[in-house]
N, C-alpha and C positions, 0 to 999 in steps of 0.2 A: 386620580380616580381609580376605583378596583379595578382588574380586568374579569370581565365575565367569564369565568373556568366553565369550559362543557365539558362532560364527561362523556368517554363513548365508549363501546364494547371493540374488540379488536376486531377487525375485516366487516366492519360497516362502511365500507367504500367498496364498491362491487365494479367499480367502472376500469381499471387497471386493466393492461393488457400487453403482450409482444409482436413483436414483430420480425420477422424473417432477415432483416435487413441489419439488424441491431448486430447479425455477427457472420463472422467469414471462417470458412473451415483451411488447415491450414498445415504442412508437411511439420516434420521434425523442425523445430529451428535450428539446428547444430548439424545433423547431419543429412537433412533432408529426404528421410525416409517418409512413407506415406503407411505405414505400418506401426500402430500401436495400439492398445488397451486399455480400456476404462478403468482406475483400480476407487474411484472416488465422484461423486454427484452432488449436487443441492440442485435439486427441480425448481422454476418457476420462482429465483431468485429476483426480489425486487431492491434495486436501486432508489434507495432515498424515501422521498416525499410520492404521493400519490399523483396519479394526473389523468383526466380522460381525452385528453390533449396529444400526450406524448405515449409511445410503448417504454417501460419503466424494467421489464419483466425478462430474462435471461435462464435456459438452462444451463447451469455451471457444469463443466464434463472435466477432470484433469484424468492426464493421463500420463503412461510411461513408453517409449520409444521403443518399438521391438527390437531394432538395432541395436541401438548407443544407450539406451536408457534412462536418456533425458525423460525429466519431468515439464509436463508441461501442460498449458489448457487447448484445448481443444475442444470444438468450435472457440477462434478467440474473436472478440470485438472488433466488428469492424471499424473502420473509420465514423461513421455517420452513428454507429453506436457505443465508439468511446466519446464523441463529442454531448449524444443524449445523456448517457449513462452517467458520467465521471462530473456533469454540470454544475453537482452541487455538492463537491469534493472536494471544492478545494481550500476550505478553512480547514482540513487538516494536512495539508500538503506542507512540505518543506521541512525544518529541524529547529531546534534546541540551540542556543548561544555554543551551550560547548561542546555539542558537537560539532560545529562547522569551526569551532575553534580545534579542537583534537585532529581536524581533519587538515587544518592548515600545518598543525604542531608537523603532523607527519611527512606533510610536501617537503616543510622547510629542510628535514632533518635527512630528505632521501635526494634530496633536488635543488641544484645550483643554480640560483634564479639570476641570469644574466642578463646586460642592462638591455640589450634588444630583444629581449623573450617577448615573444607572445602565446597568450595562455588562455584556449579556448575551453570553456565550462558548461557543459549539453547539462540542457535542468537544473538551469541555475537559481531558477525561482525568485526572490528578490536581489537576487547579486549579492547576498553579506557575504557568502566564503570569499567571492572575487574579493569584497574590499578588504580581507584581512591580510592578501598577500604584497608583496613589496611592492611600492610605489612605483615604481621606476618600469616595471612590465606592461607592456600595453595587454588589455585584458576583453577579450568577449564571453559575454554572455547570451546562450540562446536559450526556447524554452516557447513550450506550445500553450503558455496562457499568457492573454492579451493582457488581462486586467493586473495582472501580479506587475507582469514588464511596465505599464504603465508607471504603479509607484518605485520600481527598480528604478525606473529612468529620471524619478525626481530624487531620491536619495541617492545615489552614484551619479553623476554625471561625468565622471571621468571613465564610466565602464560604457563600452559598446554593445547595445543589447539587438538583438537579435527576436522576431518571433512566429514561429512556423515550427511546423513538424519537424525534429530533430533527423528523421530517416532519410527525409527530404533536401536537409540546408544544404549549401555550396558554399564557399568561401575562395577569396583570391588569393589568399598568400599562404606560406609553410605558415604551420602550428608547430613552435615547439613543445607546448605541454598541452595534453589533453584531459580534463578532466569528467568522469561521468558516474557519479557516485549515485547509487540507488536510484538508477537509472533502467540498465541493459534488462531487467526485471519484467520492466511496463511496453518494453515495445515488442512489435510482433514479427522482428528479423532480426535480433541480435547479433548474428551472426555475419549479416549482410551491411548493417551497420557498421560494423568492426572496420567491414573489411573495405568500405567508404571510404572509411575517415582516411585510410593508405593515400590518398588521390591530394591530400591536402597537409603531408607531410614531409618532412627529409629527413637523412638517417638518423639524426640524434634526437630526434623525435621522442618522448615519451608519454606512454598513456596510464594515465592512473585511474584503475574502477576498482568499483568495490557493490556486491554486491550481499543479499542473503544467502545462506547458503544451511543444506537439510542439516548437515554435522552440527549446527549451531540452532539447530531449528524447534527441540524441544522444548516445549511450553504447558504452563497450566490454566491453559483458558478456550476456552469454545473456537477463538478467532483462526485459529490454527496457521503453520506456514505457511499451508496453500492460501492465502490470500487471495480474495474475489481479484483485487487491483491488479493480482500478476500475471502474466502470462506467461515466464518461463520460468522455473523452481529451479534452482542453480543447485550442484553439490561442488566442492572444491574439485573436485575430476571432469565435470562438463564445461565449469566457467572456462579451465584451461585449455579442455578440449575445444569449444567454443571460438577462443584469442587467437589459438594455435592455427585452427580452421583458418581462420580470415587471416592470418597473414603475422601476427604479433609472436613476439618470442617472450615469452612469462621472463623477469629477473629476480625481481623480490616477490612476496606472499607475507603479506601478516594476519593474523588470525585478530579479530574486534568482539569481545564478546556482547558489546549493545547491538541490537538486534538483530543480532544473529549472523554477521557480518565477516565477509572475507575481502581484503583489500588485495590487489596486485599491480606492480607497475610495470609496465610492456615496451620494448620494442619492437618496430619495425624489422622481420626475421622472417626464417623460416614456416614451411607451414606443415612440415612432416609433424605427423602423428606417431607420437612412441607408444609401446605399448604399455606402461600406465595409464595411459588416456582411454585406454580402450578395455582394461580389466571390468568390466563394467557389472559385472554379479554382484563386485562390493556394494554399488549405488542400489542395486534392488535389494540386497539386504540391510542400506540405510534405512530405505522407503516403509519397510516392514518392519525394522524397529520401531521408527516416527511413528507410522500408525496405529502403532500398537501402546506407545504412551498418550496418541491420540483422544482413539478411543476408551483409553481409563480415564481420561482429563473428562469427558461425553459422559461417561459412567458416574464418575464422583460428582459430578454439576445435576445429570439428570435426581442422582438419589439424594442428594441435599436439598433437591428441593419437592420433594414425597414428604418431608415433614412441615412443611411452612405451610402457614392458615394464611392466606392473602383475606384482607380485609374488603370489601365492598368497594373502596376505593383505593387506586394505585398508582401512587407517580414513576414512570421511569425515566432516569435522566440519563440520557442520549439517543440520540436520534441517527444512529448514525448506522453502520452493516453492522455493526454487534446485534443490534435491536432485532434485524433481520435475521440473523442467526440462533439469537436467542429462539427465536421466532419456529425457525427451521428445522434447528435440531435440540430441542429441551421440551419437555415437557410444560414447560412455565405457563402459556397463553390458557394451557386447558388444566390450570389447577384448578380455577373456578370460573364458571359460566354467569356467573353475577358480578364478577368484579369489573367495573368502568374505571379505562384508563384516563390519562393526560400522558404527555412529554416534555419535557424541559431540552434544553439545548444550549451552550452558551452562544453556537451559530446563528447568527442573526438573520442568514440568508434562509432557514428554517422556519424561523417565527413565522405564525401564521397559515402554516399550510400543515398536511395531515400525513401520517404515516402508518398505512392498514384503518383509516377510516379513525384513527387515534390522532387529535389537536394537539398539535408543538410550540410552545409557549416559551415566552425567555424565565429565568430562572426567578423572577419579580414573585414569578405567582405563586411562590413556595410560599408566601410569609401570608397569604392568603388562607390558606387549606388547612384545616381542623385534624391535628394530626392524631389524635386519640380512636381518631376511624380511619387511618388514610398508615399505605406502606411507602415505603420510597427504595426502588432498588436501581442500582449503580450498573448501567448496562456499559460498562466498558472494559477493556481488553488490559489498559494501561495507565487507569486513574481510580485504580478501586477509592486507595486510600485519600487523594488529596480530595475528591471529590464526594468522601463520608465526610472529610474534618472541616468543609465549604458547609456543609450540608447541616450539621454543626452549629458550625459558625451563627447560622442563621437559625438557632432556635430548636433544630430538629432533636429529637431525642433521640439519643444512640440504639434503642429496642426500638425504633422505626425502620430503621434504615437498615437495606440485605445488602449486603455485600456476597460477589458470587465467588470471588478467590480471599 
């Protein structure tokens, strides 16, 4: 049977709201100054689906270090509002076949996995990286979602899974290898973390992260490096600085150019800071390059879309913080005041529920909608194209569908 499409104007849901609690203000995480500056905002950032239930609604504030010049958020999420916030985030959580394969390629090729290793993985998410590596290692995995470890634990059952707060865990035995890959990003002590894990290792110890990094950070799309998700904006001089901090001595560094990415493997060492680590003017005049292809990325999206006629009816497909983005910084919602939306989502945890008073529907109801009156534009950061040639696939006419990169 159909599904009955509503069509609705955007912010016909009036009941959204925040909450004080949703976030906790918070020092440098690297050097722990209480000294820094705004250089960046989105006001009254909404997470997800609508609710009059739950506060949904976040000022995002990033900022830079007046010390060190770490990038970072501030106010960041607290506990009770990364567990509201991030609730319905997690169908895009975790990676790509080959990157958890690329990511193994490189263990193997730097790291000599002996037959008593054990090999603990923070954010391990379903356990695939674990099961790609040697059979013969005993292997944990930890990780702050119940329902993911759930099917971890029916697909691996030779992995020891783990689930709580990674800032939080303990463990009884030496770790020889540690792994925490696009990880150290999302928590709100990186540094403090680091310097944890010392308590649960021995000298041959090593640790492999990898995180994003500003050098790598250039993009052409609205979503931008500062990502709502992260909490701390890494440059290749503060992750080190960061390692160095808590106790790790950097050995190798490879440069990953998919997402923007810096790998390093660490021992247990020293925690003197050289002064490379501390030249820090270079990182502020990364920050002001970035922003400045930033906002021409802001510029060329806003005026590309000064020429588009949206038709009376408009599908957008995704539901996710791009939407909210779009939302925030584009002109798009006020090119016209008569156009009623819909959302599509391949998320199923979505279906059914609304975003700015706008109904999110699974992708069914494309084959519904009269598209000779109706637009379809592609709200995402990293599927412009697979998700025109889906779109496609199913009938659409290529003069339908906008694409914003």
């Amino acid at each position: 049977m159909p599904e009955i499409i509503a069509w609705k104007a955007v912010d016909s849901f009036k009941l959204n709201y925040t909450d004080s609690k949703l976030i906790i203000s918070r020092p440098c995480p690297i050097c722990g100054s209480h000294n820094s500056a705004v250089f960046f905002q989105v006001p009254d950032f909404q997470f997800y689906s609508d609710s009059e239930r739950l506060p949904k609604r976040v000022n995002i504030s990033q900022r830079f270090c007046s010390e060190c010049n770490c990038i970072f958020m501030n106010p960041c999420y607290s506990e009770t509002g990364s567990g509201i916030l991030f609730q319905e985030a997690g169908a895009s959580y975790g990676a790509p076949l080959w990157r958890y394969e690329d990511r193994v390629a490189w263990l193997l090729s730097n790291i000599e996995f002996k037959e008593s290793m054990t090999v603990l993985d923070l954010g391990c998410h379903d356990g695939f990286m674990l099961s790609l590596l040697p059979k013969h290692v005993k292997k944990i995995g930890a990780d702050i979602d119940h329902n993911i470890l759930k099917k971890a634990k029916k697909k691996c059952p030779d992995i020891t899974f783990i689930c709580g707060d990674i800032e939080r865990l303990s463990f009884s035995s030496d770790i020889d290898l540690i792994t925490i890959f696009h990880v150290l990003e999302h928590v709100r002590k990186p540094t403090l973390l680091l310097r944890n894990l010392l308590k649960f290792v021995n000298d041959e110890t090593i640790l492999a992260v990898e995180v994003p990094v500003l050098e790598h950070g250039n993009c052409h799309d609205i979503n931008s490096f500062f990502s709502v998700h992260h909490l701390t904006h890494f440059t290749i001089r503060s992750i080190t600085h960061c390692l160095t901090t808590a106790g790790w001595k950097t050995i190798r560094c490879k440069k990953v150019k998919e997402k923007g990415g810096y790998r390093l493997l660490a021992r247990p060492g020293s925690t003197k800071v050289i002064d490379w680590m501390t030249n820090y003017d270079d990182d502020r005049c990364l920050l002001y390059e970035y922003l400045s292809n930033f906002y021409k990325c802001l510029q060329k999206t806003a005026k590309k879309m000064t020429g588009w006629e949206i038709d009376k009816f408009c599908v957008i497909w995704g539901a996710g913080s791009h939407t909210e983005l779009l939302y925030k910084l584009t002109p798009f919602f006020r090119l016209s005041s008569m156009t009623r939306y819909i959302i599509v989502d391949n998320d199923s945890n979505k279906w059914g529920k609304t975003w700015r008073g706008i109904n999110i529907y699974s992708p069914r109801v494309l084959d519904q909608i009269d598209w000779t009156k109706t637009n379809l534009i592609i709200s995402s950061y990293g599927s412009q194209e697979s998700i025109a040639k889906e779109a496609m696939e199913r009938g659409i006419e290529e003069d339908r569908i906008i694409k914003l990169y």
